[in-house]
Every structure is written in C-alpha cells, then in structure tokens.
N, CA, C and O atoms as a CHARMM CRD file, in Angstrom:
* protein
*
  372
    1    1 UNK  N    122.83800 108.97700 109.99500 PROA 1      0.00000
    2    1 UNK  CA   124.01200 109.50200 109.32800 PROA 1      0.00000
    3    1 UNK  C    124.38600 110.83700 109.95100 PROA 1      0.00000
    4    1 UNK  O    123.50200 111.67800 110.11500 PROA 1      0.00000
    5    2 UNK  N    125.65400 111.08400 110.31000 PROA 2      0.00000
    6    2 UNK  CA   125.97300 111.91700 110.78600 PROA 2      0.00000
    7    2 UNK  C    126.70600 113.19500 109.77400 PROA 2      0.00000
    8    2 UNK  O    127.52000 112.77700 108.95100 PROA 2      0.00000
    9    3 UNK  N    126.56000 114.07900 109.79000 PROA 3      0.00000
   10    3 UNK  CA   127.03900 114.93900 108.71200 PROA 3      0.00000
   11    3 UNK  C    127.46400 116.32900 109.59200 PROA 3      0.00000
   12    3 UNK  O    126.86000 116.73300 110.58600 PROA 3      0.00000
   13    4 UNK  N    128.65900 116.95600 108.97200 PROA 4      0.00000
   14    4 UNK  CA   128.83400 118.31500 109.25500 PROA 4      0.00000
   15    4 UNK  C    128.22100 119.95100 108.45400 PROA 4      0.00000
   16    4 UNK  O    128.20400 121.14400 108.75800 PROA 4      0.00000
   17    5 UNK  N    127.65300 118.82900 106.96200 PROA 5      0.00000
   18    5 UNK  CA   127.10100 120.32900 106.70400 PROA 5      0.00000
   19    5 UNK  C    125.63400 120.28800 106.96200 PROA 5      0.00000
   20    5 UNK  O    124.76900 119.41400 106.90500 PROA 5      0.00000
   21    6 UNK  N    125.67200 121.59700 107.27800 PROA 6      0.00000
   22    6 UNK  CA   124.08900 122.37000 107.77500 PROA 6      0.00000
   23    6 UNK  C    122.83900 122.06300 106.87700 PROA 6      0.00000
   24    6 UNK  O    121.74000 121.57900 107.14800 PROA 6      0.00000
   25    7 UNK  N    123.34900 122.47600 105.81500 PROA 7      0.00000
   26    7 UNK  CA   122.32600 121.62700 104.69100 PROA 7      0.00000
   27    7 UNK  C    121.39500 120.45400 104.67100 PROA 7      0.00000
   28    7 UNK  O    120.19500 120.19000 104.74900 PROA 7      0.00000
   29    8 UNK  N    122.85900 119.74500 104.49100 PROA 8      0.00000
   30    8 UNK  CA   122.40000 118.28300 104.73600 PROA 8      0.00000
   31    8 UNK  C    121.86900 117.67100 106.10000 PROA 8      0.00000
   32    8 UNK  O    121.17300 116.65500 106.12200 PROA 8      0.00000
   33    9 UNK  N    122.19700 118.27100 107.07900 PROA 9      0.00000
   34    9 UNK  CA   121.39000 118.28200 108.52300 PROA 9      0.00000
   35    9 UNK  C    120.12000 118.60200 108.66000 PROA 9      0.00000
   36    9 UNK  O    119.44700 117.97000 109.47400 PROA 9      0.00000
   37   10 UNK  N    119.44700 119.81300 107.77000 PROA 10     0.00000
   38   10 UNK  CA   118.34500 120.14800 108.00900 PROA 10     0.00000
   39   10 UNK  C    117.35000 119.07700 107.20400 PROA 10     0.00000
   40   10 UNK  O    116.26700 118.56900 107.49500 PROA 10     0.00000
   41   11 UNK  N    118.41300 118.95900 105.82600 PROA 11     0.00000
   42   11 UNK  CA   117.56200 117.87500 105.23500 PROA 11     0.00000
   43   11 UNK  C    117.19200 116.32100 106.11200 PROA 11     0.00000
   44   11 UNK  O    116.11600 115.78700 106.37900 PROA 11     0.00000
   45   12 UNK  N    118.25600 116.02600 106.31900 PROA 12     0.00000
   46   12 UNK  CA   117.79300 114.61900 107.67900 PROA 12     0.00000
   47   12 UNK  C    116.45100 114.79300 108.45500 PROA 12     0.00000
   48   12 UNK  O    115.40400 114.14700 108.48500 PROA 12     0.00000
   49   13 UNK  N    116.99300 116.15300 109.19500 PROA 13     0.00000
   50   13 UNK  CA   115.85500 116.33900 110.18400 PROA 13     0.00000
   51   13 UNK  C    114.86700 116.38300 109.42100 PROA 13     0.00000
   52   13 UNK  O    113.87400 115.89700 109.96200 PROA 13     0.00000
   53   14 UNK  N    114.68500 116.76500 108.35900 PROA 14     0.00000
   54   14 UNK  CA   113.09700 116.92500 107.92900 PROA 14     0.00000
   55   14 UNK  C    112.50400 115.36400 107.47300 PROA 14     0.00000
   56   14 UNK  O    111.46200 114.71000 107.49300 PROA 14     0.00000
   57   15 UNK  N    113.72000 115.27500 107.11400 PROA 15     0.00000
   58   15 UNK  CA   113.02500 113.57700 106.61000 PROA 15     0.00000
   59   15 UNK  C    112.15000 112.88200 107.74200 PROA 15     0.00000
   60   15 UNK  O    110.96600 112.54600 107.74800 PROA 15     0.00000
   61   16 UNK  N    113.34700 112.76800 108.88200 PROA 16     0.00000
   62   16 UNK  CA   112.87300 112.78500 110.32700 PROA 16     0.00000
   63   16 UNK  C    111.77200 112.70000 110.32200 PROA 16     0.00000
   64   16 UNK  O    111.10500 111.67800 110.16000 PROA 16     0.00000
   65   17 UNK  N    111.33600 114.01900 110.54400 PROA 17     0.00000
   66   17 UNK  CA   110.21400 114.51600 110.96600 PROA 17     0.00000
   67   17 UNK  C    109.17200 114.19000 109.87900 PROA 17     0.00000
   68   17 UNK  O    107.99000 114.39000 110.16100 PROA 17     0.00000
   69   18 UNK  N    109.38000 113.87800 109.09300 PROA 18     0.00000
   70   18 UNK  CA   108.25800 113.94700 107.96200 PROA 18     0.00000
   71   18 UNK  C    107.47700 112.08400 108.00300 PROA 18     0.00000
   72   18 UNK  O    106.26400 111.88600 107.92100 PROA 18     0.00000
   73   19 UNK  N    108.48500 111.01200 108.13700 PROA 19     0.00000
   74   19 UNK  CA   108.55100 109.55800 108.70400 PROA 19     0.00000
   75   19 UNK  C    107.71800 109.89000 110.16200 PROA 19     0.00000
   76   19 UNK  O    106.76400 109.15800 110.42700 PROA 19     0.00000
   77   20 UNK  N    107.95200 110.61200 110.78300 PROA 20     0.00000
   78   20 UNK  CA   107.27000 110.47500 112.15900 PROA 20     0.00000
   79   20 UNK  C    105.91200 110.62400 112.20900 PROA 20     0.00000
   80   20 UNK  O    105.05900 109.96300 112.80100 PROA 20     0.00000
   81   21 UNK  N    105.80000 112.01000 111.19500 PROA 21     0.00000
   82   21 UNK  CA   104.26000 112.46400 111.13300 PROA 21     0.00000
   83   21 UNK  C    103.59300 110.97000 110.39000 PROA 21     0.00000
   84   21 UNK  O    102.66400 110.19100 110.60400 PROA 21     0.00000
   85   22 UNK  N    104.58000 111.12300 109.51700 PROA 22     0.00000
   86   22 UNK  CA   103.87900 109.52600 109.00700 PROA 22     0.00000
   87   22 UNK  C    103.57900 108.20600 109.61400 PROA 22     0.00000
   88   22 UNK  O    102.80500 107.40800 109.08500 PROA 22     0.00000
   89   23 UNK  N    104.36000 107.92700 111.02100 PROA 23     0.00000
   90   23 UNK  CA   103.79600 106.90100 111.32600 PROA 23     0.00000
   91   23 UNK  C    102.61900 107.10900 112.34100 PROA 23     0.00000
   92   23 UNK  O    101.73200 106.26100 112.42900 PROA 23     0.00000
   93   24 UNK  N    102.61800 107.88600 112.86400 PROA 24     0.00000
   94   24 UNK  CA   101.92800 109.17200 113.97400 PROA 24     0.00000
   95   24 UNK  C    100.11100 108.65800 112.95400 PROA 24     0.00000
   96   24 UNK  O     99.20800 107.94600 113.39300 PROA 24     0.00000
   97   25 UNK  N    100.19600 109.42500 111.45900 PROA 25     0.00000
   98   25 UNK  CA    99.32700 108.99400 110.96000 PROA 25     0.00000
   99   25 UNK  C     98.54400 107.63800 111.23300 PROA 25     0.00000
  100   25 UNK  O     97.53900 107.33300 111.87500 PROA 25     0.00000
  101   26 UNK  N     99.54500 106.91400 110.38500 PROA 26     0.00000
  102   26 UNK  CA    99.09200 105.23500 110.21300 PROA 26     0.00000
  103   26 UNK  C     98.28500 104.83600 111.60500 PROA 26     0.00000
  104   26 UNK  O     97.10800 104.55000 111.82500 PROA 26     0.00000
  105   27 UNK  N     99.53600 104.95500 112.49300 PROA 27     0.00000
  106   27 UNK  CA    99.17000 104.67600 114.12900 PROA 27     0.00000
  107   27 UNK  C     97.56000 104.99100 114.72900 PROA 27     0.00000
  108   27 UNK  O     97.00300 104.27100 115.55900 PROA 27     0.00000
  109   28 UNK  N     96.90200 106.33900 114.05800 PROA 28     0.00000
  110   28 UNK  CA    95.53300 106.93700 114.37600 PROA 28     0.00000
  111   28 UNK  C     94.22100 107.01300 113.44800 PROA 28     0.00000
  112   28 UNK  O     93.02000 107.27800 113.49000 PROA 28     0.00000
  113   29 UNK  N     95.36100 106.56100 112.48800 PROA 29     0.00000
  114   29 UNK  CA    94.38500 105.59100 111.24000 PROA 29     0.00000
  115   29 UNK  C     93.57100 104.36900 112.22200 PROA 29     0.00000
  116   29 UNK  O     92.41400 104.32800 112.63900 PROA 29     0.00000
  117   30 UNK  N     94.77800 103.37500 112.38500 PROA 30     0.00000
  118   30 UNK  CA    94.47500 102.06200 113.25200 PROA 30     0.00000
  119   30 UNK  C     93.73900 102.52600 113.95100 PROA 30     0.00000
  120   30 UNK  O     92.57500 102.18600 113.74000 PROA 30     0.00000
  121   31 UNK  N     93.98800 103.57200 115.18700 PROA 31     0.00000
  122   31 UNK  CA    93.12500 103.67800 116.26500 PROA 31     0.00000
  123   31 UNK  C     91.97300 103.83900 116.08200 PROA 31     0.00000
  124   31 UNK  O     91.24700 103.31100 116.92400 PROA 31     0.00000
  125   32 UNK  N     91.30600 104.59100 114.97400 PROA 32     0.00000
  126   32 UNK  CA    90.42800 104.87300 115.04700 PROA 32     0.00000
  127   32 UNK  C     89.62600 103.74100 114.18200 PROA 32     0.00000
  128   32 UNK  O     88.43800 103.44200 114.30600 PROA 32     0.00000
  129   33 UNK  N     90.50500 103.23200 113.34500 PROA 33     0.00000
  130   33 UNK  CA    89.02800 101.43800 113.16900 PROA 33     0.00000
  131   33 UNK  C     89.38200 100.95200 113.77700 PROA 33     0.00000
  132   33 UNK  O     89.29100  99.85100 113.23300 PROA 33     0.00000
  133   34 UNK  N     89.99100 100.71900 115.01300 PROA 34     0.00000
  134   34 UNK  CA    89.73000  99.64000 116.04600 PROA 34     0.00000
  135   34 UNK  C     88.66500 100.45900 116.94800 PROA 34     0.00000
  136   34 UNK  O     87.77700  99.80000 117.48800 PROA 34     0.00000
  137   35 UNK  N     88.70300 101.84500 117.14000 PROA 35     0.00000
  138   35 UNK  CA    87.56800 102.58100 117.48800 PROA 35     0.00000
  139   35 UNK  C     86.30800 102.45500 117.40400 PROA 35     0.00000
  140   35 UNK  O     85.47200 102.74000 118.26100 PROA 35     0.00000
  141   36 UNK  N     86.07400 101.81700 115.87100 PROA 36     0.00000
  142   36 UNK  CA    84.59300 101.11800 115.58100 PROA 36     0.00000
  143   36 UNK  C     83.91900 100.82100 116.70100 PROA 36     0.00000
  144   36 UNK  O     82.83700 101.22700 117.12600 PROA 36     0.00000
  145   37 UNK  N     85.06400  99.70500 117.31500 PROA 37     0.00000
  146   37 UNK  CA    84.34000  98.56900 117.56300 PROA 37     0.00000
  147   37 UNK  C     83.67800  97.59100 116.93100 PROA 37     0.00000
  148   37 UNK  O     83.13200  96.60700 117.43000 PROA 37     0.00000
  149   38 UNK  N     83.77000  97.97800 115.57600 PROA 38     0.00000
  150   38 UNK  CA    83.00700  96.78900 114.32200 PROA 38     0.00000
  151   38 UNK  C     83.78000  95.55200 113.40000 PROA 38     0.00000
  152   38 UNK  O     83.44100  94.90400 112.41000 PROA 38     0.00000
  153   39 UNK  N     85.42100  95.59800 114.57300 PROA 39     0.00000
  154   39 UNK  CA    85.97300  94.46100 113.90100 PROA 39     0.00000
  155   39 UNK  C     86.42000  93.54900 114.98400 PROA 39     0.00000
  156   39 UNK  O     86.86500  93.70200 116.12200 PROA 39     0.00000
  157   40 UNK  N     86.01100  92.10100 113.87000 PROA 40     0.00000
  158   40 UNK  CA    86.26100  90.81900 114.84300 PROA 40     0.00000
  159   40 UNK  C     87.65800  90.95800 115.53000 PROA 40     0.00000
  160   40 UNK  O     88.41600  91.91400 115.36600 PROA 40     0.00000
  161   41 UNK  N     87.92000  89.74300 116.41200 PROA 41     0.00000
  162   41 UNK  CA    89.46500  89.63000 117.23300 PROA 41     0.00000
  163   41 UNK  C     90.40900  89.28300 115.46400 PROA 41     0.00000
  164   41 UNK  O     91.50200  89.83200 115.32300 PROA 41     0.00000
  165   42 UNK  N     90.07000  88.73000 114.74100 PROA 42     0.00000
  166   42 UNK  CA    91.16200  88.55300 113.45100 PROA 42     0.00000
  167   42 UNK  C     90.92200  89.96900 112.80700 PROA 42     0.00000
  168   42 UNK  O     91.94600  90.62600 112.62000 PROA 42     0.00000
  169   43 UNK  N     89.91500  90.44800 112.49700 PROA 43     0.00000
  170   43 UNK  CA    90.40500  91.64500 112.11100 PROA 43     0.00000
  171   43 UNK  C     91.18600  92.75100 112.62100 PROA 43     0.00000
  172   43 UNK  O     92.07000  93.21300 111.89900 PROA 43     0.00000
  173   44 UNK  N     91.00500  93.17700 113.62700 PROA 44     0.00000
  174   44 UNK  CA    91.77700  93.60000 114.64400 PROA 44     0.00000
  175   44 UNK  C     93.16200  93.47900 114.91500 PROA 44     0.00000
  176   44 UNK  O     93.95700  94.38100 115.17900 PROA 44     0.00000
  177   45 UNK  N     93.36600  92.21600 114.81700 PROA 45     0.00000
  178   45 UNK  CA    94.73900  91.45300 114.55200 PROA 45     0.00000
  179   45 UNK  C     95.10900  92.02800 113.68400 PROA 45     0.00000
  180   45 UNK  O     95.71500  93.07000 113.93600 PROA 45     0.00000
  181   46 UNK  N     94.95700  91.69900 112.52900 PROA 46     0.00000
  182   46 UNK  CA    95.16900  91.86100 110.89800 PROA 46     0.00000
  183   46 UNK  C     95.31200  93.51200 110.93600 PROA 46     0.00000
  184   46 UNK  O     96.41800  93.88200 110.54200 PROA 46     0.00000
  185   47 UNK  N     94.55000  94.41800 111.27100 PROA 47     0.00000
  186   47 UNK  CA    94.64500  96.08300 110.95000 PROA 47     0.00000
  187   47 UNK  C     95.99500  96.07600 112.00900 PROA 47     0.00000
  188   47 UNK  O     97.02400  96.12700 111.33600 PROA 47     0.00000
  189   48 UNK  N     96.20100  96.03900 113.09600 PROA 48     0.00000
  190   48 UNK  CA    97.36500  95.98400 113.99800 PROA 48     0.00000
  191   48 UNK  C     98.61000  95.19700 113.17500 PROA 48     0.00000
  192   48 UNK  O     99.71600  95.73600 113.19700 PROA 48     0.00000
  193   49 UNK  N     98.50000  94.39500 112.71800 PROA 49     0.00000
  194   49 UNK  CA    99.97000  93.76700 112.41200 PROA 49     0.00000
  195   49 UNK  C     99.88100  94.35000 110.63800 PROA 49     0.00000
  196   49 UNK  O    100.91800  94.06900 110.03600 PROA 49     0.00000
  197   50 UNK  N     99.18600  94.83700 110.07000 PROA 50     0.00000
  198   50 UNK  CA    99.01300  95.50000 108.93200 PROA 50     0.00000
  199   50 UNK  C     99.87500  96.58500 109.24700 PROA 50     0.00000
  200   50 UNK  O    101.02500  96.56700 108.80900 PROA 50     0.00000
  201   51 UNK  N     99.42100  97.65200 110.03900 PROA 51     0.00000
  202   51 UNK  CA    99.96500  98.40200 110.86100 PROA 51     0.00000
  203   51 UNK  C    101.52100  98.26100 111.43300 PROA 51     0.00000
  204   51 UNK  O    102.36700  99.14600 111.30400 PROA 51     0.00000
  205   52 UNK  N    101.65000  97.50000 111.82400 PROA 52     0.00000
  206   52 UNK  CA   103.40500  97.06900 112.01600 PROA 52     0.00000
  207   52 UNK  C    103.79700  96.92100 110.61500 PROA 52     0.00000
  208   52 UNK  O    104.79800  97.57800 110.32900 PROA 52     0.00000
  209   53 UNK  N    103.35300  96.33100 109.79200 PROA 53     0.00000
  210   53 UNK  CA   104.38600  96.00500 108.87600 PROA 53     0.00000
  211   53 UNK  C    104.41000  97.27200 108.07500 PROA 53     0.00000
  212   53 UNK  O    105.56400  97.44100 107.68000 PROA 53     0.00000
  213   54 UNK  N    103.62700  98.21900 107.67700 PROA 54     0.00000
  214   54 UNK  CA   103.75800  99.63600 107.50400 PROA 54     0.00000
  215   54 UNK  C    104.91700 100.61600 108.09600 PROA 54     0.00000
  216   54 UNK  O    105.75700 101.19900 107.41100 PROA 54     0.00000
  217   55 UNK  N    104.78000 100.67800 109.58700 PROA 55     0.00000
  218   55 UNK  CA   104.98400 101.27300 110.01300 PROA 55     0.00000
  219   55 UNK  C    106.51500 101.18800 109.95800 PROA 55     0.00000
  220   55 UNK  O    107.23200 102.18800 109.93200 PROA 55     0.00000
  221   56 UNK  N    107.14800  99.41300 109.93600 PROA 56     0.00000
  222   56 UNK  CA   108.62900  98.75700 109.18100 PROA 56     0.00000
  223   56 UNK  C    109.22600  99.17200 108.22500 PROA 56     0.00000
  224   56 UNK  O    110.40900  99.51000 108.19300 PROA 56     0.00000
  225   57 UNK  N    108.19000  99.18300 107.07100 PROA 57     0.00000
  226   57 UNK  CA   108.45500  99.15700 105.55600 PROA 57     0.00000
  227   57 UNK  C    109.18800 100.83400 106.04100 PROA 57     0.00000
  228   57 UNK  O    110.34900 100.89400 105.63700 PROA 57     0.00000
  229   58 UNK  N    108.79100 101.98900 106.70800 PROA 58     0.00000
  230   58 UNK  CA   109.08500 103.08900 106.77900 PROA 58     0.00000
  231   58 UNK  C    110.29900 103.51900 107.34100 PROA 58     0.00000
  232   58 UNK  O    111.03600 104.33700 106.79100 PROA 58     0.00000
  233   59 UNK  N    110.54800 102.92800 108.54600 PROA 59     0.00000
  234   59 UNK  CA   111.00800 103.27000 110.00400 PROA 59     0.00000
  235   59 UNK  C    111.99300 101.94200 110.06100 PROA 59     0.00000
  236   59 UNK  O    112.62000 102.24000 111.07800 PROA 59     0.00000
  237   60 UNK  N    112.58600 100.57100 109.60500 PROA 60     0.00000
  238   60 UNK  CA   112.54100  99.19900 110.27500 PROA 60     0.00000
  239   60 UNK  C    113.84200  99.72800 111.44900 PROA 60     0.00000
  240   60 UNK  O    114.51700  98.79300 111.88000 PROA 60     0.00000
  241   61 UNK  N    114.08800 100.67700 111.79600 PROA 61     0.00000
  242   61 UNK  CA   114.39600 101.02100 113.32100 PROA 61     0.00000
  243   61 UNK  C    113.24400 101.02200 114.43100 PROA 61     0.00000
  244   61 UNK  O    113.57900 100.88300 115.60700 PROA 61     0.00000
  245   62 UNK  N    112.07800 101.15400 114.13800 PROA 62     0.00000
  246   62 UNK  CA   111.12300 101.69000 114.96800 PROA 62     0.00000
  247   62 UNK  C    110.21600  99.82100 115.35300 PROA 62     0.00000
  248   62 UNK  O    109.07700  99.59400 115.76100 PROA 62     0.00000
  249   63 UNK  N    110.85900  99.27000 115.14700 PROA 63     0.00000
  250   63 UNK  CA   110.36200  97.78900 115.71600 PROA 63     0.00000
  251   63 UNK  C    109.87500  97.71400 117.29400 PROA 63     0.00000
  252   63 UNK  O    108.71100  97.51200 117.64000 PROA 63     0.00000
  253   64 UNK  N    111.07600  97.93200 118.24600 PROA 64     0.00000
  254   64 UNK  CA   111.04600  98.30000 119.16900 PROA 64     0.00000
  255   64 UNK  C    109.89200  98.83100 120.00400 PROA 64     0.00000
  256   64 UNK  O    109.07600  98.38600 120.81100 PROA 64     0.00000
  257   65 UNK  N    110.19100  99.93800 119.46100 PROA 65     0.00000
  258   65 UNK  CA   109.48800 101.22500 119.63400 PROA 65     0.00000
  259   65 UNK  C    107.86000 101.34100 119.03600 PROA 65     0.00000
  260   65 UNK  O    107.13000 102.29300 119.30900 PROA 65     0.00000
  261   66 UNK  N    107.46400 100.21500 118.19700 PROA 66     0.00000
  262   66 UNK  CA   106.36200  99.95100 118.03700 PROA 66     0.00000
  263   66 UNK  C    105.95600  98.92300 118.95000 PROA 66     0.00000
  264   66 UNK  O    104.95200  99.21500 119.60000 PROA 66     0.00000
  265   67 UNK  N    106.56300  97.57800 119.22000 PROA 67     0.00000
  266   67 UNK  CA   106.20200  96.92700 120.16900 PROA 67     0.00000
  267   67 UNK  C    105.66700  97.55300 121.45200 PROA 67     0.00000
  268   67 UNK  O    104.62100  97.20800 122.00200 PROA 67     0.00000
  269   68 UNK  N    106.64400  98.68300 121.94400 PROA 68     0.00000
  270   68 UNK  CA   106.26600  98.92400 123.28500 PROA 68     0.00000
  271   68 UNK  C    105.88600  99.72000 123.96800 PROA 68     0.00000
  272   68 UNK  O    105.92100  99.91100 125.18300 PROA 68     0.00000
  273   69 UNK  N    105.26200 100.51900 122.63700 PROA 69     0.00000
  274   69 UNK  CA   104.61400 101.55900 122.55100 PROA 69     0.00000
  275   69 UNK  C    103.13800 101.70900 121.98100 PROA 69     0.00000
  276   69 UNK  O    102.10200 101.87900 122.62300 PROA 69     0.00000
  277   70 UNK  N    103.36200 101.57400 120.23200 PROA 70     0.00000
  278   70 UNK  CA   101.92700 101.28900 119.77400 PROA 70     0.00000
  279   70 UNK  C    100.75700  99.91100 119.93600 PROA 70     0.00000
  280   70 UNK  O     99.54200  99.82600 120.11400 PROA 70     0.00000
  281   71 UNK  N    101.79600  99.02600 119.77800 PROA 71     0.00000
  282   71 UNK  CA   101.23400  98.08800 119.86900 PROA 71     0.00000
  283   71 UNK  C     99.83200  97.85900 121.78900 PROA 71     0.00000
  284   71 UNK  O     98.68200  97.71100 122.20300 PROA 71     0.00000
  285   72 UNK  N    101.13900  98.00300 122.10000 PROA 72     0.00000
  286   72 UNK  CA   100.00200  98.12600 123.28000 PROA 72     0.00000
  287   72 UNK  C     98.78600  99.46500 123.62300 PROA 72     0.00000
  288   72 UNK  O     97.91100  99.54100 124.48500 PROA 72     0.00000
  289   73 UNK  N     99.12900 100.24400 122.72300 PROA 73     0.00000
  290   73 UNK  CA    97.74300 101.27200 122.93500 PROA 73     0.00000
  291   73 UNK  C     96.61300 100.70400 121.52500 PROA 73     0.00000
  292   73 UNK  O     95.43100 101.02800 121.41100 PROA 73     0.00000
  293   74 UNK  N     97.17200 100.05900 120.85100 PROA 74     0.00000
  294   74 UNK  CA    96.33000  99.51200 119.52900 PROA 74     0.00000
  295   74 UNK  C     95.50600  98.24000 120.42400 PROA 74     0.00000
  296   74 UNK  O     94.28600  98.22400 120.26400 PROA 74     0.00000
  297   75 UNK  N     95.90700  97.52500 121.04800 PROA 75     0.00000
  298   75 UNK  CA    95.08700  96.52900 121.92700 PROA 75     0.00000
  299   75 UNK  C     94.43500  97.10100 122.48800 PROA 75     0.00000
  300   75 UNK  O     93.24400  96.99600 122.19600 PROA 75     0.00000
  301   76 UNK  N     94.86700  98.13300 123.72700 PROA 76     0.00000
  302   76 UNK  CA    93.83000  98.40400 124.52200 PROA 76     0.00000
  303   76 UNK  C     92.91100  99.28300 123.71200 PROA 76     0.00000
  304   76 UNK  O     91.82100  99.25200 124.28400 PROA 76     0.00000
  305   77 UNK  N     92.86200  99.86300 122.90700 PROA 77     0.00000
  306   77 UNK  CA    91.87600 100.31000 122.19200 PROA 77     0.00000
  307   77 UNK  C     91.12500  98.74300 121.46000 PROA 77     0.00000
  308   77 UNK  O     91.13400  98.13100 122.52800 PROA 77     0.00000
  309   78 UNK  N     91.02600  98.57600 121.29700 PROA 78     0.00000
  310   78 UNK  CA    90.68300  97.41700 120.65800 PROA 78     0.00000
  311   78 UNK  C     89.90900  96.42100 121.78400 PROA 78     0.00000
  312   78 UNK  O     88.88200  95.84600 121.42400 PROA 78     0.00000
  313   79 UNK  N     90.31000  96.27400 122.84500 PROA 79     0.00000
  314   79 UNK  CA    89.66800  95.69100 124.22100 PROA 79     0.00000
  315   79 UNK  C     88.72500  96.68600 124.60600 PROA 79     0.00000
  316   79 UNK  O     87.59800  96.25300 124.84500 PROA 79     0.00000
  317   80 UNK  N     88.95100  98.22600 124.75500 PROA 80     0.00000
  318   80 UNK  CA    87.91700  99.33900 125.10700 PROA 80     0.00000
  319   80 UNK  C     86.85800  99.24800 124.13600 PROA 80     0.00000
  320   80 UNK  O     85.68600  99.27300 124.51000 PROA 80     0.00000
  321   81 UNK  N     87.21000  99.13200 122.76100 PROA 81     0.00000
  322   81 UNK  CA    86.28800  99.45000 122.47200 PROA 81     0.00000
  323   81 UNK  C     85.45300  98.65900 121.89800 PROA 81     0.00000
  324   81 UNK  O     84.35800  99.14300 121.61400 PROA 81     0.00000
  325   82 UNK  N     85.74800  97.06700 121.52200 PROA 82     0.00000
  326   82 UNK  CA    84.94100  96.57700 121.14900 PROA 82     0.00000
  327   82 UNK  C     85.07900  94.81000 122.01600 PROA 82     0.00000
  328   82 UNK  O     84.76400  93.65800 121.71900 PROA 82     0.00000
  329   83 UNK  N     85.59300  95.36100 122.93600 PROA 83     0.00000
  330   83 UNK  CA    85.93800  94.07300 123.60900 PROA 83     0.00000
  331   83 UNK  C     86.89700  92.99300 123.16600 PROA 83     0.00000
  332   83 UNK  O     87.24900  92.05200 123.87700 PROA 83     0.00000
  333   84 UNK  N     87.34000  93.24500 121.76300 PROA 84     0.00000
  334   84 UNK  CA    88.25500  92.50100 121.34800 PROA 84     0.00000
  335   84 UNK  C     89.56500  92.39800 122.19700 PROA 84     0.00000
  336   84 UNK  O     90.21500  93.41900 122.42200 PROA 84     0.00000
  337   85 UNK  N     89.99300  91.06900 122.71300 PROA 85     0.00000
  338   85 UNK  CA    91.36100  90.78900 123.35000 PROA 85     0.00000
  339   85 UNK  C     92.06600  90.36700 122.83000 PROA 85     0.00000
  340   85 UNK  O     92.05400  89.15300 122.63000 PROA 85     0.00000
  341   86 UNK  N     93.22900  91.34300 122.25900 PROA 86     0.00000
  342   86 UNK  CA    94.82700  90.51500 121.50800 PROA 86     0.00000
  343   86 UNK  C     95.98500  90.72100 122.19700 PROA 86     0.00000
  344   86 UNK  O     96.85200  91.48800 121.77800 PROA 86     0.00000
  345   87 UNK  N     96.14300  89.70200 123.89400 PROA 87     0.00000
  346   87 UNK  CA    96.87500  89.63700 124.30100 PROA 87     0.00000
  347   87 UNK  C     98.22100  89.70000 124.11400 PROA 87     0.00000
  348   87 UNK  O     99.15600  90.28500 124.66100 PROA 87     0.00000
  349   88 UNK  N     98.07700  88.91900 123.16500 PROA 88     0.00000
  350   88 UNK  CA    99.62200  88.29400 122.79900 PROA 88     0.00000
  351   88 UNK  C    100.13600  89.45100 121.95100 PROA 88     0.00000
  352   88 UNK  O     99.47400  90.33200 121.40400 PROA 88     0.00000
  353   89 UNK  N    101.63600  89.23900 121.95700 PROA 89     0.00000
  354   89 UNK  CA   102.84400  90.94800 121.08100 PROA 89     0.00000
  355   89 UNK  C    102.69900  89.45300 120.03400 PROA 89     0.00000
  356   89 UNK  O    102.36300  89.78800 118.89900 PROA 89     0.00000
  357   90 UNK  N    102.81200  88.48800 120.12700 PROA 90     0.00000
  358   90 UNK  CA   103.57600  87.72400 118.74500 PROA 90     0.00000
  359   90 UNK  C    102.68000  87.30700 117.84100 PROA 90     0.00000
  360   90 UNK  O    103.06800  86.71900 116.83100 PROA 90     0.00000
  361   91 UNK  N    101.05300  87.60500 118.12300 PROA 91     0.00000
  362   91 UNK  CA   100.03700  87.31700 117.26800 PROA 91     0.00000
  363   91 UNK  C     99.93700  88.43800 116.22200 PROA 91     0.00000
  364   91 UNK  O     99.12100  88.42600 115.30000 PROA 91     0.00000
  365   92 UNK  N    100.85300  89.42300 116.45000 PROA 92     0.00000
  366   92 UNK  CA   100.64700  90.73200 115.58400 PROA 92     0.00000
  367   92 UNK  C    101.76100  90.84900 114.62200 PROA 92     0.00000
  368   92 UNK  O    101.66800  91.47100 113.56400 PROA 92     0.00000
  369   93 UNK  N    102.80900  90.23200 115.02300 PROA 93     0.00000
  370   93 UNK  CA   104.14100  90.01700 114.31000 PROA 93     0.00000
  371   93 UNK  C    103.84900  89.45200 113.32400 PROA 93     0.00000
  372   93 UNK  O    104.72000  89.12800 112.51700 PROA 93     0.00000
C-alpha cells in the first residue's frame, strides 16, 4: 500500500520489518532442528514444509522467495547435517 502520510509510512515499514524478523526467526528455528541431525527424511520434510506454510500464513507474497531461497538452505542443511536428502521443491509444498 502506498500512502503519502509519514505516519502511516513508518507504520508499514515497521510492520515490514517486524514480518521479516519473524520469518528470519521461523527460518533458524528450522535450521537449527534440521541441525540435530536427529530427524528422519519425513521429518525433515514435515519441519520444512511446516515451515513454508508458516512462513505463508505471514508473508503469502514471500512464496517465491521462500522457494528460492529458504527452502534450498533448509535441505542443504538437512543433507549436511544428517544426511537427509529432500531433493525435490514439490515434496515440501
């Protein structure tokens, strides 16, 4: 939304910013139990696409931008660290 008063601008931005820290969170939540290493390839799955649908419910602009961004550092963490492989983007959807 685009607005001319200052007010209401700062308020956006903070919202902004406040959604970001929040998905920023969730995102290093995930990382770090896939960090374990103590969950199967379905669990793994499941905390990752748990994780998307969170990160939706917040953001559902940030689809994208989760695909081709988090998603692939949530795998390779997940392959590093416990050997789990979730190749596939559409097993997480």
């Amino acid at each position: 939304m685009i607005t001319n008063d200052p007010d209401e601008y700062r308020r956006l931005v903070a919202e902004d910013e406040r959604r970001v820290r929040r998905i920023r969170q969730m995102v290093d939540i995930a990382c770090a139990g896939l960090a374990t290493g103590l969950l199967t390839r379905d669990g793994a799955r499941d905390l990752i696409a748990d994780t998307r649908r969170r990160v939706l419910a917040l953001a559902p602009e940030c689809a994208l931008q989760f695909d081709l961004i988090y998603a692939p550092r949530l795998r390779r963490i997940a392959r590093e660290s416990g050997g789990v492989d979730i190749s596939e983007v559409s097993s997480i959807k």
